[in-house]
BAFI-3210 file (N, C-alpha, C; in Angstrom, 3 decimals, decimal comma, padded with zeros to 6 digits):
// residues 285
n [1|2|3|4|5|6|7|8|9|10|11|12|13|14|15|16|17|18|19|20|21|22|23|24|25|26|27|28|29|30|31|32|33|34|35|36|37|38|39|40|41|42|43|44|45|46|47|48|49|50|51|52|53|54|55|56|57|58|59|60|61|62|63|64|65|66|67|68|69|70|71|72|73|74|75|76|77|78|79|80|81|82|83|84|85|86|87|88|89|90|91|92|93|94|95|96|97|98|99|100|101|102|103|104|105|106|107|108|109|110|111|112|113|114|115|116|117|118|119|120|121|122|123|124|125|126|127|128|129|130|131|132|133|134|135|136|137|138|139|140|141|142|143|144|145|146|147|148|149|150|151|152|153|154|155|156|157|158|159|160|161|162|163|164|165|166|167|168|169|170|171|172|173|174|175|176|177|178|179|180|181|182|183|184|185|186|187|188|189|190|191|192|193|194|195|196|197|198|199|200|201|202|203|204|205|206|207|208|209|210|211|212|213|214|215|216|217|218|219|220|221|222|223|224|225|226|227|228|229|230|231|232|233|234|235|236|237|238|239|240|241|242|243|244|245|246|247|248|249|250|251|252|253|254|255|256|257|258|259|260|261|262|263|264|265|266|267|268|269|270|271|272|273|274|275|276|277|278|279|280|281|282|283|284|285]
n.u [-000,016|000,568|003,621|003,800|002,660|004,240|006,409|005,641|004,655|006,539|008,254|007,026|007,649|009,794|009,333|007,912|009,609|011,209|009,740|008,946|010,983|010,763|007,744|005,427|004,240|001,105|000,635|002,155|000,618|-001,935|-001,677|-000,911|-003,658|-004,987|-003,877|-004,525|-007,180|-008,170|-007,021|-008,347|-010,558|-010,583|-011,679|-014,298|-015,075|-015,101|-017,670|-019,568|-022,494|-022,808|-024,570|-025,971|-026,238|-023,928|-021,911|-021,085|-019,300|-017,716|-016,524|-014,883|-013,087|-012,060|-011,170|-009,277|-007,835|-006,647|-006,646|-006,004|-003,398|-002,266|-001,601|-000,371|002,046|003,727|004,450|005,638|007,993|009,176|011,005|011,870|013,975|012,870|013,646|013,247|010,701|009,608|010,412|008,665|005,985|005,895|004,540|001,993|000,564|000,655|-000,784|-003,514|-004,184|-004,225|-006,531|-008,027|-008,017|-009,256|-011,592|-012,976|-013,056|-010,795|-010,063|-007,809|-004,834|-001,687|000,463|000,231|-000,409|002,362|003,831|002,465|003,652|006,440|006,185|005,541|007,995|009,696|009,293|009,983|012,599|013,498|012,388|014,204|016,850|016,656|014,853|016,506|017,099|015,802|013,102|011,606|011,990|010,783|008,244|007,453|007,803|005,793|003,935|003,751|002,910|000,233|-000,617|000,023|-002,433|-004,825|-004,505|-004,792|-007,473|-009,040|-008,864|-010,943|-013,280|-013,241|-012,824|-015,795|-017,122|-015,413|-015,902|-018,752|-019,054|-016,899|-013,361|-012,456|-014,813|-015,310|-012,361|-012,163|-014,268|-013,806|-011,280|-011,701|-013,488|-011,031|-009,847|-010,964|-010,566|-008,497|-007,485|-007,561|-005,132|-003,103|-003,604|-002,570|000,427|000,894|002,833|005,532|006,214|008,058|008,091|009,647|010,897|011,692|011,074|007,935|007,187|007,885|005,488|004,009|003,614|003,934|000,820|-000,528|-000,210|000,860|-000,887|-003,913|-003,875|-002,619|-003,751|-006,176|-005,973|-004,617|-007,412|-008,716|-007,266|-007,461|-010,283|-010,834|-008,806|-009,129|-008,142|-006,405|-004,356|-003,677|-002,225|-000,050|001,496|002,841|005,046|006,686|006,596|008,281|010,888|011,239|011,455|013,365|016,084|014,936|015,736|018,190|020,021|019,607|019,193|020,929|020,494|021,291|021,388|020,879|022,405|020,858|018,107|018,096|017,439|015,395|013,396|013,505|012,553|009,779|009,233|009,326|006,938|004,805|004,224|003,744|001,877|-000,443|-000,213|-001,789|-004,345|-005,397|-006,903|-009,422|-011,169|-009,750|-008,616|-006,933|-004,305|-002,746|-000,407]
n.v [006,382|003,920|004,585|006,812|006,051|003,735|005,448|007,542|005,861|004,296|005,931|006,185|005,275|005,960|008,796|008,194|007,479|009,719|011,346|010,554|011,358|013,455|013,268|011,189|007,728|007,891|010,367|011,262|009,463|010,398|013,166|012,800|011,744|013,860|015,790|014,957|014,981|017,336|018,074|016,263|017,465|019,883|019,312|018,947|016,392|015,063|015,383|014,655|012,550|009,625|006,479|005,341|003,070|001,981|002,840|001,002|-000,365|001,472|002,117|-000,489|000,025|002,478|001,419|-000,688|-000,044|002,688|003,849|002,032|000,925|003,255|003,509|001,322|001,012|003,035|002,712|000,618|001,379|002,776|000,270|-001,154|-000,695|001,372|000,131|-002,290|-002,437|-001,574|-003,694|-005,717|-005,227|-005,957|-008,379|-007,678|-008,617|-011,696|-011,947|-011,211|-012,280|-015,159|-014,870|-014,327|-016,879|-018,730|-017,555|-018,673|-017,355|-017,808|-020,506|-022,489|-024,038|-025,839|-023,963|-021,808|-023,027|-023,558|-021,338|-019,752|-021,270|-020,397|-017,844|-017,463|-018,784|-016,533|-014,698|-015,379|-015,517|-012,871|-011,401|-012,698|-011,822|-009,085|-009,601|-011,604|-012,197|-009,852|-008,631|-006,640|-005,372|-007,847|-007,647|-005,351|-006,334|-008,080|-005,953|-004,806|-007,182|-007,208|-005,052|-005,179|-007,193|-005,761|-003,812|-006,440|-007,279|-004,480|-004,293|-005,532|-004,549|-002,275|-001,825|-002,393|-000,527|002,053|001,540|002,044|005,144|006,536|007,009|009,663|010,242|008,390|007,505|009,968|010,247|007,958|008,327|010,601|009,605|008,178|009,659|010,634|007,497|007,618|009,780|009,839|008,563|010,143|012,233|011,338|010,842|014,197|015,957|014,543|014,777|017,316|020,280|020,200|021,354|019,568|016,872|017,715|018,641|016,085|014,841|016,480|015,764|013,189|012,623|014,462|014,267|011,102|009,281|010,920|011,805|009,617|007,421|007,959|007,643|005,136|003,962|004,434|003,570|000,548|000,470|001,369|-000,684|-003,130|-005,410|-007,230|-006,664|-003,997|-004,579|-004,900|-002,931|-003,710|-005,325|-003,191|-000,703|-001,837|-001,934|000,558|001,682|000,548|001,320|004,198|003,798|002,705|004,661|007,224|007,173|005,588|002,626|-000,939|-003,946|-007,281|-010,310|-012,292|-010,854|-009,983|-011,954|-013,329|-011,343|-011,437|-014,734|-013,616|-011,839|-013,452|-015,231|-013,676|-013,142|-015,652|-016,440|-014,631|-014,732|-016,370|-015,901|-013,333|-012,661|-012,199|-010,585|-009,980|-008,664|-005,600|-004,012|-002,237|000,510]
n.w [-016,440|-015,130|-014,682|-013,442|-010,833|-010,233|-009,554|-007,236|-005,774|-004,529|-003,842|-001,347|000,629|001,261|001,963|004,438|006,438|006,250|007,682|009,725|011,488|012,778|013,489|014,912|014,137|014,079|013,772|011,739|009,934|010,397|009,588|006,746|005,512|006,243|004,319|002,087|001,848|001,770|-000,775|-002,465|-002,184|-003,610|-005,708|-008,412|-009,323|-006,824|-004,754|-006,174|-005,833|-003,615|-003,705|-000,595|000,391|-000,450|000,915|003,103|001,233|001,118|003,578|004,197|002,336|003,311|006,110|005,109|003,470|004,028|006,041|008,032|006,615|006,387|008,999|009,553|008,040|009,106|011,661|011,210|009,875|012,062|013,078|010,684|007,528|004,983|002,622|003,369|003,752|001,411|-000,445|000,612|-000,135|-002,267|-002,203|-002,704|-005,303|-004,930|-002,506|-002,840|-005,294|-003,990|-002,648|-004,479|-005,314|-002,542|-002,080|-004,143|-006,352|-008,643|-010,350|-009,036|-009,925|-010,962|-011,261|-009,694|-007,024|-006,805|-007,505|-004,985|-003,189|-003,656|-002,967|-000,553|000,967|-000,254|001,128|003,682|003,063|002,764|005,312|006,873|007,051|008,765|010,623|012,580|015,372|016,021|018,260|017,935|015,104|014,060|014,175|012,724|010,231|010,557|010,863|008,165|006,531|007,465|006,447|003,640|003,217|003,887|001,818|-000,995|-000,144|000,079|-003,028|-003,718|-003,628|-003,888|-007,262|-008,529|-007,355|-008,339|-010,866|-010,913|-009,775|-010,354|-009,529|-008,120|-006,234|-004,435|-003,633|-002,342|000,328|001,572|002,417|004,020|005,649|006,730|008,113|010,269|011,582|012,079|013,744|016,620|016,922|015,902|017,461|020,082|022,536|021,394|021,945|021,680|018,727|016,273|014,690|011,832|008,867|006,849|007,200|007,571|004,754|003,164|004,338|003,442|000,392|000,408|001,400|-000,136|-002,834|-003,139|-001,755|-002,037|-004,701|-006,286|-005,369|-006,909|-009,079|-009,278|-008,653|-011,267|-013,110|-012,597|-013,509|-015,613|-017,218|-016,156|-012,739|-013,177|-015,433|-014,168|-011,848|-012,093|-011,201|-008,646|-009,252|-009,617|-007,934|-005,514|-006,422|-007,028|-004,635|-003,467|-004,683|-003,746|-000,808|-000,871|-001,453|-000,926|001,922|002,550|003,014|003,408|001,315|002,197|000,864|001,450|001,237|-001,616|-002,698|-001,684|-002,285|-005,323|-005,464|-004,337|-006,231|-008,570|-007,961|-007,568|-010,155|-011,347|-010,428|-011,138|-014,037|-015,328|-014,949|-016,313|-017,900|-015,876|-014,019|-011,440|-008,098|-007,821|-007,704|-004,514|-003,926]
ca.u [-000,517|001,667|004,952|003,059|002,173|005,300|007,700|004,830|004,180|007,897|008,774|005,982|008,237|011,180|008,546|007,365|010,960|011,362|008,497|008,705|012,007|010,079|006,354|005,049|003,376|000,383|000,916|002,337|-000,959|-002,939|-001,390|-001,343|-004,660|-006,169|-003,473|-005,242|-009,253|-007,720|-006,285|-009,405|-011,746|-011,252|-011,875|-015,916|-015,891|-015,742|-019,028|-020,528|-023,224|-022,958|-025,371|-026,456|-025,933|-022,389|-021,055|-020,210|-018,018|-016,263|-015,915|-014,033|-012,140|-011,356|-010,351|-008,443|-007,042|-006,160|-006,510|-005,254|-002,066|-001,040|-000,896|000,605|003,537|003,926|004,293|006,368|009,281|010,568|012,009|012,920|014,550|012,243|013,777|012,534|008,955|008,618|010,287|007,531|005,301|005,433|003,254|000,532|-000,473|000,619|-001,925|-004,519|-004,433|-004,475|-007,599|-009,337|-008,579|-009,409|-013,230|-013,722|-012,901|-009,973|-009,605|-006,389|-003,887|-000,488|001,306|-000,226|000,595|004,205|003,801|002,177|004,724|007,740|005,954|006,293|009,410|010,442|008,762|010,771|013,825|013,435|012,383|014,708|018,349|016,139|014,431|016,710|017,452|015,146|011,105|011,177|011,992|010,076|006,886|007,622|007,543|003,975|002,312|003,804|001,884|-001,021|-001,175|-000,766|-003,634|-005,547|-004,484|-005,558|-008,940|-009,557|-009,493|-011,685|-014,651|-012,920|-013,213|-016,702|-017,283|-015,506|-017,248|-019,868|-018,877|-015,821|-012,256|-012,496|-016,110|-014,423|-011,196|-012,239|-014,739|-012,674|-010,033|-012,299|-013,219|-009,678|-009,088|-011,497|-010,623|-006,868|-007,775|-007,178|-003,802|-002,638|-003,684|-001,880|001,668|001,106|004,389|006,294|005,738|008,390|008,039|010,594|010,341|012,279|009,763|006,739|007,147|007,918|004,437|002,828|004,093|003,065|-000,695|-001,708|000,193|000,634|-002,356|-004,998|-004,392|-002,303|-004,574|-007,282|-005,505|-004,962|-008,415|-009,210|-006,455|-008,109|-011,453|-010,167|-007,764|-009,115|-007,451|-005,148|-003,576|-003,393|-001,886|002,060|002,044|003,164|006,325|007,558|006,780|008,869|011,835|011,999|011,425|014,577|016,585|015,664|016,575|019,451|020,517|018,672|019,273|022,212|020,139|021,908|020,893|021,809|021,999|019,302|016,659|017,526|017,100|013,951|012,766|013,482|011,665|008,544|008,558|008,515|005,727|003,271|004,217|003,531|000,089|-000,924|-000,414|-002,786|-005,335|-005,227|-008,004|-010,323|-011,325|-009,587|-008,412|-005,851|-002,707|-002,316|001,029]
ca.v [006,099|003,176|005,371|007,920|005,425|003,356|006,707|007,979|005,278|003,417|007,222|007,107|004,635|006,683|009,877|007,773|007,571|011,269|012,423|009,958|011,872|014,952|012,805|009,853|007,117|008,248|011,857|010,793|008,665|011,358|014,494|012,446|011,807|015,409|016,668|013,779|014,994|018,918|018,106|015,923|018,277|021,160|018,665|019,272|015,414|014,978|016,529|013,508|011,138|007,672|005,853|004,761|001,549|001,645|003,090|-000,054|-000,848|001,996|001,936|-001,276|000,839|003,318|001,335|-001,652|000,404|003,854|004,247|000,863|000,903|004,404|003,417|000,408|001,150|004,520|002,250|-000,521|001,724|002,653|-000,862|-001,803|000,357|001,907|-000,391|-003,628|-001,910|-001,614|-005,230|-006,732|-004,730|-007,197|-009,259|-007,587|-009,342|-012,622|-011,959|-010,728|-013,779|-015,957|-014,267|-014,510|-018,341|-018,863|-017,035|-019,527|-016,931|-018,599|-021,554|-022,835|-024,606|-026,575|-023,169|-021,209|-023,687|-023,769|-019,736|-019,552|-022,348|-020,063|-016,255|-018,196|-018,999|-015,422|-013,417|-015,658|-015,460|-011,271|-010,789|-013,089|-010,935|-007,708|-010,108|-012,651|-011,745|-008,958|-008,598|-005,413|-005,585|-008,791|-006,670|-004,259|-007,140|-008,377|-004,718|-004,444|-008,086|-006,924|-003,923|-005,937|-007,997|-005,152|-003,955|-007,041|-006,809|-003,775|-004,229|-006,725|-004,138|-000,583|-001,788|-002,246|001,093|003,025|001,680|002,742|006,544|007,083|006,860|010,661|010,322|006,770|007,657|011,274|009,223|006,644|009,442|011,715|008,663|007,505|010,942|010,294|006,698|008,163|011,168|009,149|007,709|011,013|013,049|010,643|011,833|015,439|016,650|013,657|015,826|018,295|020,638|020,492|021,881|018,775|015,987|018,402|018,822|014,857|014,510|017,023|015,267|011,773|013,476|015,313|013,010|009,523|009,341|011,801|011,993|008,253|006,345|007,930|007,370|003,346|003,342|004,738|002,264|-000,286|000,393|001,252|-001,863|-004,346|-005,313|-007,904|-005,336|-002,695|-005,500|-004,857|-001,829|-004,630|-005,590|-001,884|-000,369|-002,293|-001,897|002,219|002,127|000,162|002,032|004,895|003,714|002,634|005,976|008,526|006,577|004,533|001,784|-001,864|-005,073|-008,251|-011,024|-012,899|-010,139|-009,646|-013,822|-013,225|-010,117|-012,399|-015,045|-013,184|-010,784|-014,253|-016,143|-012,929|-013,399|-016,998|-016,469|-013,706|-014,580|-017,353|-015,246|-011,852|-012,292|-012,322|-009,450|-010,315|-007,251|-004,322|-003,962|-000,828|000,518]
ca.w [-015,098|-014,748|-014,618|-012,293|-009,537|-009,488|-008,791|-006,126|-004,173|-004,765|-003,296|000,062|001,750|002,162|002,306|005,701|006,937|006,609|008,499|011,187|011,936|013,325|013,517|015,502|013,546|014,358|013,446|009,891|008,985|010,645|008,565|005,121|005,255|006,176|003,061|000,708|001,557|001,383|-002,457|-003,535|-002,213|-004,677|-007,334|-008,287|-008,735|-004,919|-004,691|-006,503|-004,679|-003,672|-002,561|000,929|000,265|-001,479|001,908|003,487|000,790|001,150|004,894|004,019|001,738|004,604|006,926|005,262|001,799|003,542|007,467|008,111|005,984|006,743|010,225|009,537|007,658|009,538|012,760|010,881|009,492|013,302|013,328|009,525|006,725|003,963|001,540|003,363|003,456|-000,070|-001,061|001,066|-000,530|-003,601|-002,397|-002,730|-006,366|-004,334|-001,600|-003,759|-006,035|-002,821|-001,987|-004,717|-005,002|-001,531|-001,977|-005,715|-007,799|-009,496|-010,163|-008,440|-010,698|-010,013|-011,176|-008,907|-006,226|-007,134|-006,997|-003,809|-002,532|-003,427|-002,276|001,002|000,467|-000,451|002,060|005,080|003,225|002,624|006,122|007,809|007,935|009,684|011,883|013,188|016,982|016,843|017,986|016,829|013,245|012,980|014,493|011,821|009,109|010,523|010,638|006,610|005,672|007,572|005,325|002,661|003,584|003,530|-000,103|-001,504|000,616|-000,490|-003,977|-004,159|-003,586|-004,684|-008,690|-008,752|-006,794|-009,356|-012,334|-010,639|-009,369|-010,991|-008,703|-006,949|-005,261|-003,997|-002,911|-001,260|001,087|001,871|003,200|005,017|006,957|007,322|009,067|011,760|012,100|012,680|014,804|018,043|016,434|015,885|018,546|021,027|022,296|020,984|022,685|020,713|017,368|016,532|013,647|011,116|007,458|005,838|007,743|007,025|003,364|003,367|004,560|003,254|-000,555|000,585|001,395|-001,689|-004,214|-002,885|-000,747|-002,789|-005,888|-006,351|-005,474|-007,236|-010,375|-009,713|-009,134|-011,984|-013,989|-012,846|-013,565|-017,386|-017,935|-015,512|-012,231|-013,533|-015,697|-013,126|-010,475|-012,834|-010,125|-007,479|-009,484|-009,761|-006,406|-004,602|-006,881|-006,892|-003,298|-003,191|-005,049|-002,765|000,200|-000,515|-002,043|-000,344|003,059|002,668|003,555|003,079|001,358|002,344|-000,188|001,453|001,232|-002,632|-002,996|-001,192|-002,841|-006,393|-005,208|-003,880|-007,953|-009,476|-007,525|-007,823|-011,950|-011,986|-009,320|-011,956|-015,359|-015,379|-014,802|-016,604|-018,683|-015,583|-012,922|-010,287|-007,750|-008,724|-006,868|-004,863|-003,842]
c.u [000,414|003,004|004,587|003,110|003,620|006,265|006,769|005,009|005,660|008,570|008,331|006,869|009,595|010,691|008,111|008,352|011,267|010,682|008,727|009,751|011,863|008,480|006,433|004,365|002,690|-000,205|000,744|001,315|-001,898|-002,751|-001,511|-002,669|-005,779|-005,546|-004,517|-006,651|-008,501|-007,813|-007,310|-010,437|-012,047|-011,178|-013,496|-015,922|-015,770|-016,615|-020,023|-021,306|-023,004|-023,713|-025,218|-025,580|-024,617|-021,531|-020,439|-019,229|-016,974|-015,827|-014,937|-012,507|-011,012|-010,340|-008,935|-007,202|-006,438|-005,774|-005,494|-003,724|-001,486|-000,750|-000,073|001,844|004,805|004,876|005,686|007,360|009,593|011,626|012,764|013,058|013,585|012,121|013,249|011,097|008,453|008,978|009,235|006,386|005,142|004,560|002,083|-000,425|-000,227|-000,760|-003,328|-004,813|-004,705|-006,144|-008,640|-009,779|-009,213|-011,220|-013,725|-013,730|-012,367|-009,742|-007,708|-005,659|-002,448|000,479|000,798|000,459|001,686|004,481|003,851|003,413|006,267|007,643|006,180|007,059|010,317|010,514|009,842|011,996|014,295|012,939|013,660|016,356|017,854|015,732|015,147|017,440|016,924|013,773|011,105|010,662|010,840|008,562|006,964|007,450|006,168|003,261|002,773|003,148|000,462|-001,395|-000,999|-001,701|-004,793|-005,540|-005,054|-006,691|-009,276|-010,059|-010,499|-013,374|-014,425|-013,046|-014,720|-017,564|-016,566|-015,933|-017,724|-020,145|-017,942|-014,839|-012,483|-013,228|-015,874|-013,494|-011,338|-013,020|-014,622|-011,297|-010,513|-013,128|-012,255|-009,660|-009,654|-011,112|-009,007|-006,770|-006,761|-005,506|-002,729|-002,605|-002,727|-000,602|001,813|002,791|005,654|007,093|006,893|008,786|009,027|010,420|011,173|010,795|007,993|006,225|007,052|006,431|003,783|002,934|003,419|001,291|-001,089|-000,883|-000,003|-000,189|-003,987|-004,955|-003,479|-003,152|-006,118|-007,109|-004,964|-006,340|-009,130|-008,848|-007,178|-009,530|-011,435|-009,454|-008,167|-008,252|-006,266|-003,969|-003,003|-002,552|-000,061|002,122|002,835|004,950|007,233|007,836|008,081|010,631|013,014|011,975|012,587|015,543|016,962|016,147|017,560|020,108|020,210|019,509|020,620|021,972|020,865|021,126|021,353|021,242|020,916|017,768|016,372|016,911|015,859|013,329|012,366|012,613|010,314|007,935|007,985|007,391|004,658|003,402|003,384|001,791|-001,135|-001,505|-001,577|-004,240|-006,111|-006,752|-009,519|-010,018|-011,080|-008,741|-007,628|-005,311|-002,528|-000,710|001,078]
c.v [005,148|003,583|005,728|007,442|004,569|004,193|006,929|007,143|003,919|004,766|007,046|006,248|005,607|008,159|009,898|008,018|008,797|012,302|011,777|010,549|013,173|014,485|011,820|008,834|007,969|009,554|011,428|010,107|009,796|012,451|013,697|012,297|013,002|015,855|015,773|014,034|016,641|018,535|017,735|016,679|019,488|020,801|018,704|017,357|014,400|014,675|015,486|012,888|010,133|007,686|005,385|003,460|000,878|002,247|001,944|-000,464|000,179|002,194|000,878|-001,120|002,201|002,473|-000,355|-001,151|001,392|003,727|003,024|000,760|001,986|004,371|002,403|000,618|002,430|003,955|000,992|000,193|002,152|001,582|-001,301|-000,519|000,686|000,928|-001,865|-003,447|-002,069|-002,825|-005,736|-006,418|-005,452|-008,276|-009,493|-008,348|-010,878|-012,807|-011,939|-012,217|-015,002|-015,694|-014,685|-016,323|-019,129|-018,361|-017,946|-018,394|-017,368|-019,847|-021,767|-024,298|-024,962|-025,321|-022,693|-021,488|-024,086|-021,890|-019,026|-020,083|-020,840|-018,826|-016,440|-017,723|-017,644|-014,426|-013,717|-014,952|-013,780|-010,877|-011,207|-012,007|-009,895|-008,454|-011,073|-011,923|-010,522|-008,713|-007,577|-005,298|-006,525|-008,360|-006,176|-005,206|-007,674|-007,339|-004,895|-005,323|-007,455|-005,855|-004,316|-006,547|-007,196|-004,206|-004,658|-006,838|-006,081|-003,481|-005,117|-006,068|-002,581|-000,734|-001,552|-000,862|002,032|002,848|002,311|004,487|006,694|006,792|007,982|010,425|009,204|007,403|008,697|010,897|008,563|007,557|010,117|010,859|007,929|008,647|010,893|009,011|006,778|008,845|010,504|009,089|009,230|012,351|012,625|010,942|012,996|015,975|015,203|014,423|017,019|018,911|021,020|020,091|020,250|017,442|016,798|017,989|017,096|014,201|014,849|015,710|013,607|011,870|013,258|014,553|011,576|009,116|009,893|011,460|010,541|007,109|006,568|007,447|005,914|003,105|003,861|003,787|001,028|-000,898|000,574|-000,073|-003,041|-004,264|-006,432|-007,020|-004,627|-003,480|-005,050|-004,050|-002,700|-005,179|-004,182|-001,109|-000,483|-001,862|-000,316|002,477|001,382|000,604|003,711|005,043|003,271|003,911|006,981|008,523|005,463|003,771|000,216|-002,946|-006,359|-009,240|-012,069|-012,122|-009,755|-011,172|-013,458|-012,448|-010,703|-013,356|-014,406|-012,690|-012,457|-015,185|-015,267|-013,056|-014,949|-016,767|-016,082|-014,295|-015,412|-016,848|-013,612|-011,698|-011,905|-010,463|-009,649|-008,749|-006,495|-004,534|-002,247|-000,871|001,032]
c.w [-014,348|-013,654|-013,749|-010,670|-009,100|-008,724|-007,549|-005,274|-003,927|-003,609|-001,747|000,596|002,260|002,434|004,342|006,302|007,446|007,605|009,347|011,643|012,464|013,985|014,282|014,171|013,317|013,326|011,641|009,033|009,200|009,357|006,797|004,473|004,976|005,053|002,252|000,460|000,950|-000,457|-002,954|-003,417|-002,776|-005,977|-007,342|-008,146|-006,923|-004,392|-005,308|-005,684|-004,908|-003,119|-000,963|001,156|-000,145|-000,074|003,035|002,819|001,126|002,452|004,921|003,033|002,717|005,246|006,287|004,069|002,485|005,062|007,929|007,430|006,189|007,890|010,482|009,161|008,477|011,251|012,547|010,579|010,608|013,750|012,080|008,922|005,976|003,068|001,480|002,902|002,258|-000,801|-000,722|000,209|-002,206|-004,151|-002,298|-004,125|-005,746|-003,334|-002,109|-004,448|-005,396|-002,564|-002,963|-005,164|-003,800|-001,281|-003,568|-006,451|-009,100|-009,030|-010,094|-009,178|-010,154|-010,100|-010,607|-007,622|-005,793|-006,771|-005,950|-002,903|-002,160|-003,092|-000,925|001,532|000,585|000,334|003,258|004,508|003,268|003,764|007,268|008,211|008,855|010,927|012,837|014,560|016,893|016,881|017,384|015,295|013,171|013,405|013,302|010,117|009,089|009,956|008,617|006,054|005,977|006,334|003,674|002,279|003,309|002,080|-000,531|-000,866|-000,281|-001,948|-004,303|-004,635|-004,281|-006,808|-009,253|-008,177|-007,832|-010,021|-012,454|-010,696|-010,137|-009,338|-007,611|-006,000|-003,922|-002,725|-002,021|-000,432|001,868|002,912|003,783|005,982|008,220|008,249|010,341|012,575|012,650|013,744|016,067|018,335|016,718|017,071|020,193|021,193|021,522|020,869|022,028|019,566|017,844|014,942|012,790|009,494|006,962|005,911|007,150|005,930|002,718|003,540|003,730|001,598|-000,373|000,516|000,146|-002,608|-003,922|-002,162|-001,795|-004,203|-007,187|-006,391|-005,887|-009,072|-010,593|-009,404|-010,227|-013,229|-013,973|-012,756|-015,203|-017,723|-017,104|-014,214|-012,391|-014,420|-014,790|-011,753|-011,178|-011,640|-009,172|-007,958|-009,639|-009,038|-005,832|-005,377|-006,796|-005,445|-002,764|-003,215|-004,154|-001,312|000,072|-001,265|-001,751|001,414|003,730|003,540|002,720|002,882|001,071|000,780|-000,179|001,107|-000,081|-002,963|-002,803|-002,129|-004,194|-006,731|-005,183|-006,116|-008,810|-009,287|-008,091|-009,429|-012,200|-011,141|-010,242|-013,223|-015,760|-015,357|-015,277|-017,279|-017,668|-015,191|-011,854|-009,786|-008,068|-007,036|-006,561|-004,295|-002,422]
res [x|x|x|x|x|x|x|x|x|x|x|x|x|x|x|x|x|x|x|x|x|x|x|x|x|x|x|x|x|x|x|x|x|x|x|x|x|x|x|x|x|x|x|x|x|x|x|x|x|x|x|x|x|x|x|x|x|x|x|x|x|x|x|x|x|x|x|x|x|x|x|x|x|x|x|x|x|x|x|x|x|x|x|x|x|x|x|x|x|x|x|x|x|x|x|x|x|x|x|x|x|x|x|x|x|x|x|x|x|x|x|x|x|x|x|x|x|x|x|x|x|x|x|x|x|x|x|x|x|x|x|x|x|x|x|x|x|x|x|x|x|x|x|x|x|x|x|x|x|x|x|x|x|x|x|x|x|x|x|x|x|x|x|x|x|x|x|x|x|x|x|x|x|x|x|x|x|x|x|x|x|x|x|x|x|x|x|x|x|x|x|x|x|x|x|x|x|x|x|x|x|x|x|x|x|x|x|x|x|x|x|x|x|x|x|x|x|x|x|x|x|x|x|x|x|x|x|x|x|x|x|x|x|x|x|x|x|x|x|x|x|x|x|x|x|x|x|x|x|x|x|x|x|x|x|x|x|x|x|x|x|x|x|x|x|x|x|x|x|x|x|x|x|x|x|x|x|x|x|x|x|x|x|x|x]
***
């Protein structure tokens, strides 16, 4: 599962790249989402019930785990490269661990604080070469925390919902909401949109794997192993999604953004380890 999720969703950043080169934002969160209900919906467990009552969580699952981040990042790679997207994307067991010291889950310790201190630390120094003299980019570095923000969020309530249901009933839900709460997003500049098989296929691939059937399989990880376990996804992500932008994309990285990037892997280690034995949230990608 591990393996599975780092190549997938280490992959959707330069998947995003590709499609936005024929797609709008918009478009690209819109179409991944309708492939992602399509794929889970000729799975029978789909078809499962949730309760009444379990649908607020997953509206918070909609919009901060799926709808929310595919428009974010979708919106954020017209100004930075792929490869920044998915360094930032490290600090999602940073954020997460913030979060849950910040609500009294964990108790907050001087390593932690030394952790937190230097994720800081890592995030300025890994956004600063893209952003310095331009709003753009450094727009494009906000929408990527926000959607980190909402990663951690989200797991906080998606573990105890699969227990419950299992991952599919969850995640297909959660995406056939996102699609409406996109609609708008996507329907906007129609005539933008121009159909070309490389961008398409780009999408469609992000959809029904890294969208559908990705993230039904970290929540399933970390409803089996815990979400401290299932949080390693956060140090591996970011690494293959490096790799392919700069090789796919002959995208460039300066020596401040690997410093940074360095920084950020070892704060979310030190934020983490301290805490494995609990239930604190899972790391998506």
């Amino acid at each position: 599962m591990l393996a599975f999720l780092a190549t997938v969703w280490g992959a959707s950043f330069l998947l995003i790249a590709i499609g936005l080169e024929a797609f709008t934002p918009g478009m690209v969160a819109w179409l991944r989402l309708i492939v992602a209900v399509i794929v889970l919906s000729t799975l029978p467990a789909a078809r499962r019930r949730v309760d009444r009552d379990d649908w607020p969580a997953i509206a918070i699952v909609t919009v901060a785990g799926n709808a929310g981040p595919a428009l974010l990042f979708a919106y954020a790679e017209q100004t930075i490269e792929s490869s920044l997207a998915g360094m930032l994307n490290a600090a999602v067991p940073l954020v997460t661990a913030a979060i849950a010291f910040s609500l009294g889950v964990r108790t907050l310790r001087r390593v932690h604080l030394v952790g937190l201190g230097l994720g800081l630390v890592g995030v300025v120094l890994l956004s600063l070469p893209s952003t310095t003299g331009s709003g753009a980019a450094a727009t494009g570095v906000v929408l990527v925390l926000m959607a980190v923000v909402g990663y951690a969020l989200t797991s906080n309530v998606l573990v105890p919902l699969q227990q419950k249901y299992g991952a599919i009933p969850v995640i297909y839900r959660a995406q056939l909401l996102g699609v409406v709460v996109v609609a708008p997003f996507g329907l906007t500049n129609l005539s933008d949109n121009r159909l070309r098989l490389g961008p398409l296929i780009a999408v469609i691939v992000l959809g029904g794997v890294g969208t559908g059937l990705a993230r039904s399989v970290q929540a399933t990880m970390a409803g089996r192993v815990g979400a401290p376990r299932a949080s390693i996804i956060g140090y591996l992500v970011p690494i293959v999604a490096m790799i392919l932008g700069v090789t796919f994309r002959s995208e460039s990285l300066e020596p401040l953004e690997l410093i940074g990037f360095a920084a950020v892997m070892v704060s979310a280690f030190l934020v983490t380890r301290a805490v494995r034995s609990s239930k604190a949230p899972a790391t998506p990608g």
